[in-house]
N, C-alpha and C positions, 0 to 999 in steps of 0.2 A: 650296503646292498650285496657287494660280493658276499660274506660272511652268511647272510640270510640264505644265498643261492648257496651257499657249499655246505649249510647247515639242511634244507632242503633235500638237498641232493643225496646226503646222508642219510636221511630218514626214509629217503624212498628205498634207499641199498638195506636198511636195514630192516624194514617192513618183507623187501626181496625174499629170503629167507625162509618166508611163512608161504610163499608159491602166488603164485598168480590170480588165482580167486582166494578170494578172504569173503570171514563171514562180517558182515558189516555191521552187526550188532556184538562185535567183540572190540573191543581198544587194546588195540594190540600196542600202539606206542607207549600206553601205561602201563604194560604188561611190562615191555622192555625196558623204559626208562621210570618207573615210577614204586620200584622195589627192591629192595637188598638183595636178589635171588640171582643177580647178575645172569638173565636167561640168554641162550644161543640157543639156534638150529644148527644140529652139525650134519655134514654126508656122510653116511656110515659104508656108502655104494652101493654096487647092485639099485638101483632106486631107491634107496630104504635111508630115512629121516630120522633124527634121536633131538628131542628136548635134554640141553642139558644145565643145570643150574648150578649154583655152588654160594657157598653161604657162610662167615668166617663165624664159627664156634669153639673158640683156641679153651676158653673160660669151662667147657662143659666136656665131660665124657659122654660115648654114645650109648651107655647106660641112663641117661638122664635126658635124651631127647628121644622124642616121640613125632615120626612123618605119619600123617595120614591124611586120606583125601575122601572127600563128600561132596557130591555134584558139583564136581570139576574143581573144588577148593582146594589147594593144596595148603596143610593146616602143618605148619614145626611149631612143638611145644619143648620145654626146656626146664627141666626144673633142678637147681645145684642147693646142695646143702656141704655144710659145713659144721663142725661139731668142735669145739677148741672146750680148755680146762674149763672156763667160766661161761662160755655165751655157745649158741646156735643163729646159725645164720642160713635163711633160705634167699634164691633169688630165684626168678621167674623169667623165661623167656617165650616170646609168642610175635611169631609170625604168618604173614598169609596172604596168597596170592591166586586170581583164578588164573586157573590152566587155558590154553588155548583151542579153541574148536579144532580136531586132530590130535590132538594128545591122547595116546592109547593108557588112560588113567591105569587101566588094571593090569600090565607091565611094569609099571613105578619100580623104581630100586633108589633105593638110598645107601651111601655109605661115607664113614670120614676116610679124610684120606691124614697123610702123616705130617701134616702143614696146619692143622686144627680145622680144616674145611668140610663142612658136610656139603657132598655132590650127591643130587640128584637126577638121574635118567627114568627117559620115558620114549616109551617110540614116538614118531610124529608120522602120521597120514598127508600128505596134502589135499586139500578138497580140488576135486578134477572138475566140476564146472561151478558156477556162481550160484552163490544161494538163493532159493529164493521166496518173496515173502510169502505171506497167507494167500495174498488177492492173486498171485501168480499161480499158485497151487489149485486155487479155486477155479479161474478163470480158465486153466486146462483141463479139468476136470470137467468142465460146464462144454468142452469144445468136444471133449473127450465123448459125452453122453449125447452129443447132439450126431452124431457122425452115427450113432446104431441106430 
């Protein structure tokens, strides 16, 4: 039972992170625990958020990986070849993970660092109030028009 409670307790600290409204059609604990991309929210100060990722690519140069992102997908592709006296050898690497609601997608930077790690940064926004669904939208909208 302990274990469960300090396992909980963890997961709420680490949800923390992403601020205090969340969009709730996002899985954020699979985001963080359910991908190689080992993601953090870091404080950069001044108020200001950074997603940051990091990812072990010791096997490939950064000539042969490719980051790119398409509604919120963050896409690493990898492709190594190898050429010896008698044979050719390719391999294939592909990973992929969606980005979190606040992730300023079109800031992204990628680069390796000298440990074989490709890091990925992105600014992060926190959403300032709770999202909310269609019928909320509507049902102010409907309050909105009744009040002229």
């Amino acid at each position: 039972v302990e274990r469960r409670v300090a396992q909980a307790k963890n997961e709420n600290q680490n949800l923390a992170q992403f601020g205090q409204y969340r969009d709730p059609h996002f899985d954020y604990s699979n985001f963080l625990h359910g991908s190689d991309f080992q993601p953090r929210i870091v404080d950069k100060g001044d108020n200001k958020k950074q997603l940051e990722m990091s990812i072990e690519m010791k096997n490939y140069k950064p000539e042969e990986i490719k980051v790119s992102i398409k509604n919120n997908e963050l896409i690493v592709k990898g492709e190594h070849r190898h050429k010896g006296d008698n044979s050719f050898e390719r391999s294939f690497f592909f990973k992929s993970t969606t980005l979190p609601p606040g992730t300023q997608v079109e800031q992204t930077q990628s680069y390796f660092t000298d440990g074989g790690q490709l890091k990925i940064e992105a600014p992060y926004v926190e959403q300032k109030e709770a999202t909310k669904s269609v019928e909320q939208k509507e049902a102010a909208k409907l309050v909105e028009e009744q009040k002229k």
